[in-house]
C-alpha positions in Angstrom: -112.2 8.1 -161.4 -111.9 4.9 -163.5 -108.3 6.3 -164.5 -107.0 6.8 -161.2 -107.7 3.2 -159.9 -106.1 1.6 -163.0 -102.7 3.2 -161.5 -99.8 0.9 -162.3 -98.0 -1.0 -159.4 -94.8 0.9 -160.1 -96.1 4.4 -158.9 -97.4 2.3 -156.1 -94.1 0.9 -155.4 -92.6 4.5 -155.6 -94.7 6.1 -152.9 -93.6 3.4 -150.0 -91.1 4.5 -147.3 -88.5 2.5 -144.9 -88.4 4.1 -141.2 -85.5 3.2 -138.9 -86.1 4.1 -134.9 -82.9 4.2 -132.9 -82.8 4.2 -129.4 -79.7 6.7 -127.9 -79.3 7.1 -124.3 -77.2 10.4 -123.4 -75.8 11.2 -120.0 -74.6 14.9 -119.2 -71.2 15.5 -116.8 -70.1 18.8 -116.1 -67.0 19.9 -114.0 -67.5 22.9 -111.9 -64.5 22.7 -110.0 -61.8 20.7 -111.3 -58.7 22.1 -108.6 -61.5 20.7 -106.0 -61.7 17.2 -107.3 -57.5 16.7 -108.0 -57.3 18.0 -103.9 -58.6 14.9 -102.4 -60.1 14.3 -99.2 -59.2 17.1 -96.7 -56.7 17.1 -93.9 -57.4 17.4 -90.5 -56.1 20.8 -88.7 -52.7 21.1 -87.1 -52.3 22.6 -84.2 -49.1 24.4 -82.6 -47.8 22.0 -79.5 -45.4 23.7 -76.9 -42.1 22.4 -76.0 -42.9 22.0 -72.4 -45.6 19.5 -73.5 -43.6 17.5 -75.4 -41.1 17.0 -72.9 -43.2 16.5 -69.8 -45.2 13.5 -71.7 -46.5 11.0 -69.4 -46.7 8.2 -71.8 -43.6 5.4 -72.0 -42.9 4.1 -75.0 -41.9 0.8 -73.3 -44.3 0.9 -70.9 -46.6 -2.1 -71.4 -49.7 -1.2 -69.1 -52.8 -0.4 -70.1 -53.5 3.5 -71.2 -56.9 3.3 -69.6 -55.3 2.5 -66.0 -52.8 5.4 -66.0 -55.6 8.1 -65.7 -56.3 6.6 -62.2 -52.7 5.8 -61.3 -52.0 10.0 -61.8 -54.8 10.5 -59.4 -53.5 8.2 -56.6 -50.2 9.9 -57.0 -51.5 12.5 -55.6 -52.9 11.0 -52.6 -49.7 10.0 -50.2 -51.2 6.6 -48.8 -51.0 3.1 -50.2 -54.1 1.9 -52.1 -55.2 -1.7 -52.4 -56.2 -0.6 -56.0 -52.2 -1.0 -56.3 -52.8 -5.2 -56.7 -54.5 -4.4 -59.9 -52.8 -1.8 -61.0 -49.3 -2.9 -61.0 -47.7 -6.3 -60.9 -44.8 -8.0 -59.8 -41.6 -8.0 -62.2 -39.0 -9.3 -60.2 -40.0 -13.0 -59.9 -37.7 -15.5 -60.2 -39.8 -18.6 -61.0 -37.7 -20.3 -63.6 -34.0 -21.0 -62.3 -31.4 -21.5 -65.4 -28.9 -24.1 -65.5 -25.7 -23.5 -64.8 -24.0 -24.4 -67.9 -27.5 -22.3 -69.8 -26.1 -19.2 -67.9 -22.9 -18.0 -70.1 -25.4 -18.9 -72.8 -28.3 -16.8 -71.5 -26.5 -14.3 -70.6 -26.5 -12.2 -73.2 -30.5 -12.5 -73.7 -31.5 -11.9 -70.4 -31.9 -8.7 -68.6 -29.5 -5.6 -67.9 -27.7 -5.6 -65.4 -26.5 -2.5 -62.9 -23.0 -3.7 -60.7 -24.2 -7.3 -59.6 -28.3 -6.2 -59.6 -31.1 -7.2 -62.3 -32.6 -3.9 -64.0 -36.5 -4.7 -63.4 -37.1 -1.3 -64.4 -35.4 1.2 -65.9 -33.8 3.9 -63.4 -36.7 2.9 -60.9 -36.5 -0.8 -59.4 -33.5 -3.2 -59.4 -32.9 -6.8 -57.9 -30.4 -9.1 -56.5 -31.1 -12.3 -56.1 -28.6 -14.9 -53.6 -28.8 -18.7 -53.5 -29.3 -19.9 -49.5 -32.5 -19.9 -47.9 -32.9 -19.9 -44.1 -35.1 -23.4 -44.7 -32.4 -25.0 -46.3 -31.0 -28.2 -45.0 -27.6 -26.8 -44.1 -28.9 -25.6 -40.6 -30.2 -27.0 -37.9 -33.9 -28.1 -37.9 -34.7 -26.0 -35.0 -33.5 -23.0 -36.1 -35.0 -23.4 -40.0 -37.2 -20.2 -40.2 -36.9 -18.6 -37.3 -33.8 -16.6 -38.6 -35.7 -13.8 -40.1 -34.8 -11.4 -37.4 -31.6 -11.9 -36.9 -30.9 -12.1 -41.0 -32.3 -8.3 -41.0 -30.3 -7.3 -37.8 -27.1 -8.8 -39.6 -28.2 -6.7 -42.8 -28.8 -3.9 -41.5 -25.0 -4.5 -39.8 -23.3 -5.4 -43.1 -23.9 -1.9 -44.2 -21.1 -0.6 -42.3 -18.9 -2.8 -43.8 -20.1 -2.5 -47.6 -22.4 0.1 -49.8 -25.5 -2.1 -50.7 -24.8 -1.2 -54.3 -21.7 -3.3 -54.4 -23.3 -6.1 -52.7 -23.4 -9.4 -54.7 -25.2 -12.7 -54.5 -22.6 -14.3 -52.0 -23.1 -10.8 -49.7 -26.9 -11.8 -49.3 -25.6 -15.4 -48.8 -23.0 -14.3 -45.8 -26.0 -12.5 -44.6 -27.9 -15.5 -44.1 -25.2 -17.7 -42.6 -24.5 -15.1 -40.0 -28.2 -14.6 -39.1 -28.3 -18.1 -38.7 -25.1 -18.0 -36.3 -26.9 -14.9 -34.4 -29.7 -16.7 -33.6 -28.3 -19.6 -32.3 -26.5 -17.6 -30.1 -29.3 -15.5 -29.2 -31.4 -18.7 -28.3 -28.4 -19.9 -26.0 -28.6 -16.9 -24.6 -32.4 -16.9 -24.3 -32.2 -20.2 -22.4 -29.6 -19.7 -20.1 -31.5 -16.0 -18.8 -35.3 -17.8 -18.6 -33.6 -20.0 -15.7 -32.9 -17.1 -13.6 -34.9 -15.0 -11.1 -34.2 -11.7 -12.6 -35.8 -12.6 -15.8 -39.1 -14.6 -14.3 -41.3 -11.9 -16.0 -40.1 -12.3 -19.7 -43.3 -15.2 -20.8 -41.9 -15.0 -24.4 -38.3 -16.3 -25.6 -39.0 -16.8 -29.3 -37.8 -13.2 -30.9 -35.1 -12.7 -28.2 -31.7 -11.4 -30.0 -28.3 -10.4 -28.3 -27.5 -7.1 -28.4 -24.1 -8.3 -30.4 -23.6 -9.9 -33.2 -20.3 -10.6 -35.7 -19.5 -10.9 -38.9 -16.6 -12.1 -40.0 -13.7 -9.7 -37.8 -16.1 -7.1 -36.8 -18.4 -7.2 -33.8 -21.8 -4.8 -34.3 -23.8 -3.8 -31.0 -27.4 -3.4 -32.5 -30.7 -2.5 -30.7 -34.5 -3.8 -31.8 -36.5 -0.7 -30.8 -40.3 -1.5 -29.8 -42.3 -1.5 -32.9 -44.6 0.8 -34.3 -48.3 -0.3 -34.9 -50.8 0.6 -38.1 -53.2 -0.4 -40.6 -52.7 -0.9 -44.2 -55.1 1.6 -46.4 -56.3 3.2 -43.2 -56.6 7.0 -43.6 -57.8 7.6 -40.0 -55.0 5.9 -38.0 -51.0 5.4 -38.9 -50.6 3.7 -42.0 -47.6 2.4 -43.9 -46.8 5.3 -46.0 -47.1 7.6 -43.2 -45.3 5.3 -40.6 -42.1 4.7 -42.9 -41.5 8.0 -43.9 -41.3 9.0 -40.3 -39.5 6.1 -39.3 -36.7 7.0 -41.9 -36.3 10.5 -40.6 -34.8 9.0 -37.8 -33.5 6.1 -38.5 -32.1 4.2 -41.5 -33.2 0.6 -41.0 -36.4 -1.3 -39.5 -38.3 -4.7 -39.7 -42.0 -5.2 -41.6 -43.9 -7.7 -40.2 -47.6 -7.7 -41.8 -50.2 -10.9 -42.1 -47.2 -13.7 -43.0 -44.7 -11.2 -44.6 -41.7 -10.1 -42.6 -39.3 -7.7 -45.0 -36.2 -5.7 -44.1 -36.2 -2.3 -44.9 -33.7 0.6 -44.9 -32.5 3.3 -46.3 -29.1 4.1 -48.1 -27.8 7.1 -50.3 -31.2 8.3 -51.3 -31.9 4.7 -52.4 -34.5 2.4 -50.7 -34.3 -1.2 -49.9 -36.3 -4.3 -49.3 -34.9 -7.9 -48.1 -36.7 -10.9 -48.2 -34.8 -13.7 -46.8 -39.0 -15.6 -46.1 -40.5 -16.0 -49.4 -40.8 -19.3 -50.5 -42.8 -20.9 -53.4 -45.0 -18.6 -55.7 -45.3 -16.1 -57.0 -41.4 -15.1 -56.5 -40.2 -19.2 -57.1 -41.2 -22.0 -58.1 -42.8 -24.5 -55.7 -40.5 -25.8 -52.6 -38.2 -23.3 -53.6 -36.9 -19.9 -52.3 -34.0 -18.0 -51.6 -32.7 -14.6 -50.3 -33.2 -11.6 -52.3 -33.1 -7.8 -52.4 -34.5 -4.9 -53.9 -33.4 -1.4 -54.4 -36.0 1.8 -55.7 -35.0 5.0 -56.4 -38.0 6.9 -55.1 -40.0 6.3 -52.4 -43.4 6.1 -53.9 -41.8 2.5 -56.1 -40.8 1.2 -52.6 -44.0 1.5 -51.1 -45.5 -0.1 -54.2 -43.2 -3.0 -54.3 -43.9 -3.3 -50.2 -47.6 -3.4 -51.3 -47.3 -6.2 -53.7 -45.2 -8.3 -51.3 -47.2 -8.4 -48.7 -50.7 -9.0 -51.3 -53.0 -7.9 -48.9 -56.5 -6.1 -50.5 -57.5 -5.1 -46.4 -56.7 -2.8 -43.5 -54.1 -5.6 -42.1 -52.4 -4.7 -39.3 -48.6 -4.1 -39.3 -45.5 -3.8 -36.6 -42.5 -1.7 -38.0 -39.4 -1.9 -35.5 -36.6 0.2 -36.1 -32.9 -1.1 -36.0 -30.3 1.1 -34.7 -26.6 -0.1 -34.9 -25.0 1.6 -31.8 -21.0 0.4 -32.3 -19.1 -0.8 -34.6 -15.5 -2.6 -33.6 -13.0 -4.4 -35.3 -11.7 -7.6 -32.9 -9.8 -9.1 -35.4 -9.9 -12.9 -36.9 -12.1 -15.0 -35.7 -12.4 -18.6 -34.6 -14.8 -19.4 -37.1 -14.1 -17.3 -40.3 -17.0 -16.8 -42.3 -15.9 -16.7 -46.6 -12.5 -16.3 -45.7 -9.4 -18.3 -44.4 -6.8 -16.9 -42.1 -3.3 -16.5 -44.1 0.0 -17.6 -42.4 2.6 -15.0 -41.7 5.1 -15.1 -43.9 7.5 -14.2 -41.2 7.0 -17.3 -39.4 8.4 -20.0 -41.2 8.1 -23.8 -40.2 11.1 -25.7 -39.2 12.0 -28.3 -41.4 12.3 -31.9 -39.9 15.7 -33.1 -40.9 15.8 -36.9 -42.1 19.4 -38.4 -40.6 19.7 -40.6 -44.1 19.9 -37.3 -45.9 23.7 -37.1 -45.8 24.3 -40.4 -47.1 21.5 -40.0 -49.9 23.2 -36.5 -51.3 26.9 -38.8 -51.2 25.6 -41.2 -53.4 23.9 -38.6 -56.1 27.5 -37.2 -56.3 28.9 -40.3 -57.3 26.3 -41.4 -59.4 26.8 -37.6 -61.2 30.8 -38.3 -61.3 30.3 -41.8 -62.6 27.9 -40.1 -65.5 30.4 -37.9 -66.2 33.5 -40.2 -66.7 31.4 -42.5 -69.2 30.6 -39.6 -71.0 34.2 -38.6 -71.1 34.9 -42.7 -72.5 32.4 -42.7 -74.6 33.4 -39.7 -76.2 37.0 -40.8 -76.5 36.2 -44.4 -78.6 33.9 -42.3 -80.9 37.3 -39.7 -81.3 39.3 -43.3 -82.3 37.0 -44.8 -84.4 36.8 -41.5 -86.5 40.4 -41.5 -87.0 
């Protein structure tokens, strides 16, 4: 015992250790699948489309309404009747609030819409414009007869078919229109005065829409006839409505006045084509305030023209309406007229004027002849003196 505790200090120094303690942290991936993960995210399913469907697609890429309206313009398709859901549903493209300035309009011309002949392409293949520059308040007629021409404009329209096709009609047409509707109706109002002073007409009470049964423009006399009108409701399913009152109007005849609330429009038919004058607009939403002129508009199915009749008139009730047919009984050419209307009589060539002879004539073509033969001999003398001096 007494040996063992008298151990040195180096085999005490020999039995000490040195621990280290590391601290490793080991994470475990493994790939089950590795096509899987370089696949990415999957595709959704294709799905075979048939050629009819891709033709007959509703949707227009340039048409600018709302998607979520045309589910419930499909369904009023359907449905042959006007809708005052039509105010919200569609508006109207053809205004012509901002005029352009005539030196602007060579200019503008290029950036501005397409045209089709002389009309305004408001919609592709479907609804077209022509706009003229007179309106029947303007200050060229007389005060009396300032919008009260609506009638006879229309009557004259519907006359100025026979002479032209409306699609070659320009803005002057629309103007000549107007200015011969203006002429009617003063006519007509003569007329209307000189018959209400007579027995035989003691039981006409109201003068106001009383037109002529002729009327002339330019060297051809029209006989027209305003048939009594035909009475519906706007919207209303139960009685005659507009739809329903046009379309058989049309089978019969061609042209017809729209009076409804404070809209009266001209319509008529043409070449499968439909049409719509205005000649009463004024202010908005077609101009700008105080302003207004004639205009026209031409759809190529019946459905636009009923829509663009719709919008006119802006009525959201049953309003009542009064459609009178026009019917243009003859047609007759009388020749040149007192009063020519965009066109000056020419002068037969044939006759020529007789020239009034002045008696100092004579004496006046004597003296040019001297004066020519006195020019003549100083040229001769001048030329000699220049032959002399060069010698």
């Amino acid at each position: 015992m007494y040996e063992e505790e008298e151990d040195t200090p180096e085999e005490e120094i020999e039995k000490c250790y040195t621990i280290q303690i590391y601290q490793m942290t080991y994470h475990c991936c493994q790939i089950h699948n590795l096509k899987l993960l370089q696949r990415g995210a999957p595709k959704p399913p294709r799905h075979l489309v048939k050629k009819k469907t891709i033709d007959d697609c509703p949707f227009d890429p340039l048409d600018v309404r709302d998607p979520c309206t045309i589910e419930q313009e499909e369904e009023d398709l359907k449905e042959t009747i006007e809708k005052p859901t039509w105010l919200k549903l569609y508006k109207i493209t053809w205004a012509k609030c901002m005029a352009v300035p005539q030196k602007k309009k060579n200019r503008e011309a290029g950036t501005g819409k397409m045209r089709w002949h002389q009309y305004v392409v408001e919609e592709s293949n479907k609804l077209f414009s022509l706009w003229g520059e007179i309106h029947i308040t303007d200050g060229m007629f007389e005060k009396e007869n300032r919008g009260m021409q609506t009638y006879a404009c229309y009557v004259v329209c519907a006359g100025m078919t026979r002479i032209m096709a409306p699609e070659y009609w320009s803005s002057k047409t629309l103007d000549v229109i107007v200015m011969c509707g203006d002429r009617y109706y003063t006519h007509s109002k003569l007329e209307a005065e000189f018959k209400s002073t007579k027995n035989e007409y003691r039981h006409v009470n109201c003068w106001n829409r009383y037109l002529m049964s002729h009327f002339k423009i330019g060297e051809t006399m029209f006989e027209a006839n305003v048939l009594p009108a035909i009475c519906g409701r706007l919207y209303a399913k139960s009685g005659k409505y507009l739809w329903q009152s046009l379309e058989q109007m049309f089978l019969k005849y061609c042209f017809g006045i729209l009076t409804c609330e404070s809209s009266c429009l001209g319509v008529f038919k043409f070449c499968g084509a439909y049409y719509m004058c205005d000649v009463n607009s004024l202010g908005p939403p077609l101009f700008s305030y105080g302003e207004g002129a004639v205009y026209l508009l031409r759809a190529t199915y019946f459905q636009k023209f009923i829509t663009a009749l719709v919008l006119t008139i802006g009525s959201p009730e049953c309003s009542q309406f009064a459609l009178n047919p026009i019917e243009i009984l003859k047609v007759i050419d009388v020749g040149p007229s007192a009063f020519p209307v965009g066109r000056i009589e020419k002068k037969e060539r044939s006759k020529r004027v007789t020239k009034v002879e002045c008696p100092y004539d004579e004496e006046k073509k004597k003296q040019m002849k001297k004066w020519k033969h006195k020019r003549a001999e100083t040229a001769r003398t001048i030329d000699k003196l220049c032959c002399k001096g060069g010698e």
